[in-house]
C-alpha positions in Angstrom: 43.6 -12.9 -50.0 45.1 -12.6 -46.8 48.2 -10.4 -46.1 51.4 -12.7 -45.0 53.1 -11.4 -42.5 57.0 -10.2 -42.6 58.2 -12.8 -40.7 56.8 -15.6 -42.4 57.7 -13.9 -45.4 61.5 -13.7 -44.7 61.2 -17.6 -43.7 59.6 -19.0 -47.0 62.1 -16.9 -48.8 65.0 -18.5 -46.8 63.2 -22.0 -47.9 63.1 -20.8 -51.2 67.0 -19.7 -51.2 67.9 -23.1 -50.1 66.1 -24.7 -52.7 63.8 -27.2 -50.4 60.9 -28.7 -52.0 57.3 -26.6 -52.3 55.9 -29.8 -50.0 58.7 -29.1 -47.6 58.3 -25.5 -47.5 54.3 -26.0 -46.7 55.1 -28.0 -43.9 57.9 -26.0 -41.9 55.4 -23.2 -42.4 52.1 -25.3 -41.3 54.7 -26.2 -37.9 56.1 -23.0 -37.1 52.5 -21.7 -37.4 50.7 -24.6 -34.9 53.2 -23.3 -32.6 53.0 -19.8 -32.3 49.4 -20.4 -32.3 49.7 -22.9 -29.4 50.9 -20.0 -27.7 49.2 -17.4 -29.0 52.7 -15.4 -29.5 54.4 -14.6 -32.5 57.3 -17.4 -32.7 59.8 -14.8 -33.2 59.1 -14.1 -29.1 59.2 -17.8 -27.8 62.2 -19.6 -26.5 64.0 -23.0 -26.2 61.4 -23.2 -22.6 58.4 -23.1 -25.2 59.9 -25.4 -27.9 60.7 -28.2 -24.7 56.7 -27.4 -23.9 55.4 -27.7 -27.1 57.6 -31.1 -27.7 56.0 -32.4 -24.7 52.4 -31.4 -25.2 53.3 -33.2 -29.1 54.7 -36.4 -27.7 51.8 -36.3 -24.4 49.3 -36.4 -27.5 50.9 -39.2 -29.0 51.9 -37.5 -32.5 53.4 -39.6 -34.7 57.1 -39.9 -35.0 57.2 -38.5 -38.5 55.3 -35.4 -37.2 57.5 -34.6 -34.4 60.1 -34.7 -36.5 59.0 -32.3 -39.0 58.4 -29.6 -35.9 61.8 -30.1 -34.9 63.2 -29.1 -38.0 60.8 -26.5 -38.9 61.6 -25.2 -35.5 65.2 -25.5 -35.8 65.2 -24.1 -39.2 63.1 -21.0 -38.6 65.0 -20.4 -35.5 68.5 -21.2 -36.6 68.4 -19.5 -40.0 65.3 -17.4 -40.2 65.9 -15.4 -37.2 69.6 -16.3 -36.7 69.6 -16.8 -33.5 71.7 -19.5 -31.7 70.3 -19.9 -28.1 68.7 -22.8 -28.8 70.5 -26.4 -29.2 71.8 -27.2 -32.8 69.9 -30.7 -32.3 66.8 -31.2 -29.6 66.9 -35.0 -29.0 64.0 -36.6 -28.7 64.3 -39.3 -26.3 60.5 -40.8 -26.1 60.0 -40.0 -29.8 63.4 -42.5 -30.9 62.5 -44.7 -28.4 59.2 -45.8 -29.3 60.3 -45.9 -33.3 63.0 -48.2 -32.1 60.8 -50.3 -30.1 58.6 -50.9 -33.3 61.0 -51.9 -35.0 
C-alpha cells in the first residue's frame, strides 16, 4: 500500500473535521493531485499564477462546468484551510466557465 504523504494527510483530515461527504473528500483530493501533477510540484509550492494557469489549460480543454468547479474548490479549500494561507482570492471567478453555463441555459 502506498505511503500518503503529510500533506495530503493533514488535508483529508481537515475534510474529515468538517464533516464533508467520503465522495467529496475523493474528489478535492483527485483535483489538488491533477494539479500538482500538472506541474510536477508539490501544491503546497504553487501560487495563485499556477492556479490562473491551470484554470486556463482546464477551460482551453473544454472541461465541463461541473469539473472546473470542483477544482476551484478543492483548490480553494486546500489552500485556504489546509495550508492557511490567504494570498490567494477568497473566490476565483470564472468568467468563460459561467458564461457558457448561462448560455445553455
Amino acid at each position: 500500500m502506498a505511503q500518503i504523504s503529510p500533506l495530503r494527510q493533514r488535508m483529508i483530515e481537515d475534510l474529515t473535521i468538517r464533516n464533508l461527504s467520503p465522495e467529496t473528500q475523493r474528489s478535492y483530493v483527485h483535483h489538488v493531485a491533477k494539479f500538482s501533477r500538472f506541474f510536477g510540484r508539490s501544491p503546497d509550492q504553487l501560487g495563485y499564477e499556477e492556479v490562473r494557469a491551470y484554470q486556463a489549460h482546464l477551460v482551453g480543454r473544454r472541461v465541463s462546468w461541473g469539473a472546473l468547479n470542483q477544482t476551484v474548490c478543492a483548490l480553494r479549500f486546500f489552500y485556504g484551510v489546509t495550508l492557511g494561507r490567504s494570498d490567494l482570492p477568497e473566490r476565483n471567478r470564472l468568467p468563460a466557465a459561467q458564461q457558457s453555463r448561462l448560455q445553455s441555459d
